[in-house]
N, C-alpha and C positions, 0 to 999 in steps of 0.2 A: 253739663248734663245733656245728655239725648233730647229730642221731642217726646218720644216714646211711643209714635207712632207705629204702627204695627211692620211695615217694610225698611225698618232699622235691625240691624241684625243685633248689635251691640255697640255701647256708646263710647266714642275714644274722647281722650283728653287735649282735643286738634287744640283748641286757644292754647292751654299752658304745652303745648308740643311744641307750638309755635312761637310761643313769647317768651319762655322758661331760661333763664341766664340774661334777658337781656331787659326785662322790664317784670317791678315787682306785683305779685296780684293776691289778693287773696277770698277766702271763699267766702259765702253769703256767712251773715252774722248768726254764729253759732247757735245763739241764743233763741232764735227763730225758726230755727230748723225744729222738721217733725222725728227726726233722727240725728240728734247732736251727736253721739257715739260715731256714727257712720261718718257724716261730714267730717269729723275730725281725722279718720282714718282715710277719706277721701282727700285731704290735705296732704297726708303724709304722701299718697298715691298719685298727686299731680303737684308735689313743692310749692305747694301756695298757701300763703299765711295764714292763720286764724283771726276769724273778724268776729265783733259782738256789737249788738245797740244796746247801750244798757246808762240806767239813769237811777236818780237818787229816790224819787216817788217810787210809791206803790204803782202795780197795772191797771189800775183804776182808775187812776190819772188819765188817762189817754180813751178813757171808754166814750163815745160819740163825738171824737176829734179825728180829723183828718191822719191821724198816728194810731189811730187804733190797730191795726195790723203789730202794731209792736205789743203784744200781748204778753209778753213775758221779756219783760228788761228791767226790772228792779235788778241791780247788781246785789242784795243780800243772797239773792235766790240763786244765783251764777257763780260768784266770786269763786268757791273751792272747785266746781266743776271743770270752770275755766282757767284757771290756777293750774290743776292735773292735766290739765288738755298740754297748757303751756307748757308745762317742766315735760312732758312726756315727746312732746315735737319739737322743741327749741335746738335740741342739737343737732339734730337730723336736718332739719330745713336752713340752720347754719350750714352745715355742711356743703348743703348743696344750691345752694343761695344764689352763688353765680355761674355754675354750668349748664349746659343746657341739657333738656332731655332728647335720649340718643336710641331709645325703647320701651315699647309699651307694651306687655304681653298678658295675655289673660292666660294661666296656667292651666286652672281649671274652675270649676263653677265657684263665684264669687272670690277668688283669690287670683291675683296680679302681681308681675312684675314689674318695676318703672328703673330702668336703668339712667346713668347720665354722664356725660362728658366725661367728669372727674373719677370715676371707675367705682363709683356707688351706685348700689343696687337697692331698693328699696320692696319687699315680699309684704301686700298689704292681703291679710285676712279678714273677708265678712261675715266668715262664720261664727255658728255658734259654738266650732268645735276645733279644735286645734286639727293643725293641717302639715304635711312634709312639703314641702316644692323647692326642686332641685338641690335636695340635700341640706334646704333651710326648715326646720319647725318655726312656726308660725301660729302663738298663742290664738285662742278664740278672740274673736271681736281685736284682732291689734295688732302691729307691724314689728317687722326687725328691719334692718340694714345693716349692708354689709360692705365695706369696703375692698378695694383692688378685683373686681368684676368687670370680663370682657362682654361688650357686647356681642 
């Protein structure tokens, strides 16, 4: 992510641009996020794994301990969300697991291209509304990839 300071035009993905096929990484713990949907779709959008904290207690557990920031990791609460996450990005981040990224395009407002070595392309959507870019539809809120793309 950006700082978000105001003289940032738009935020690129320089770490996994840089590190992508050759070292594995993945994003903050799902679970944690104030937009789990987004971060998971931000995964498909930089090839980086999904990560979760998540424990057998209730969130209560951790209330005035030095873990309190993990507000929500009871895995009863996570399990099927994070479950769809996985079956939904598993083969895609298989796929491209050890090429490197070779483009990163913002098409147009909140929708991107991430192209990669192996000639996969990845069209990630933030919207709320389904989107066309370069002849790919791109469900609301969710990604397609597409194999044998030049950059």
């Amino acid at each position: 992510y950006s700082s978000g300071y105001d003289f940032e035009d738009e935020a690129i993905p320089f770490y996994q641009i840089v590190l992508h096929g050759m070292l594995s990484y993945s994003t903050e713990p799902v679970n944690l996020s104030a937009t789990p949907e987004n971060l998971m779709l931000k995964a498909a959008e930089t090839g980086s794994s999904l990560s979760a904290c998540l424990m057998y207690a209730g969130n209560e557990a951790l209330i005035d301990t030095k873990y309190n920031y993990i507000y929500s990791g009871n895995y009863e609460t996570w399990v099927t969300t994070l479950a769809s996450y996985y079956e939904k990005t598993n083969g895609f981040l298989k796929l491209v697991a050890e090429a490197e990224i070779t483009g990163h395009k913002k098409l147009q407002e909140d929708v991107y291209r991430t192209t990669f070595s192996n000639g996969v392309a990845v069209y990630v959507n933030y919207l709320d509304r389904e989107v066309t870019a370069d002849g790919i539809t791109v469900p609301a809120k969710d990604f397609v990839y597409k194999e044998g793309v030049a950059e």
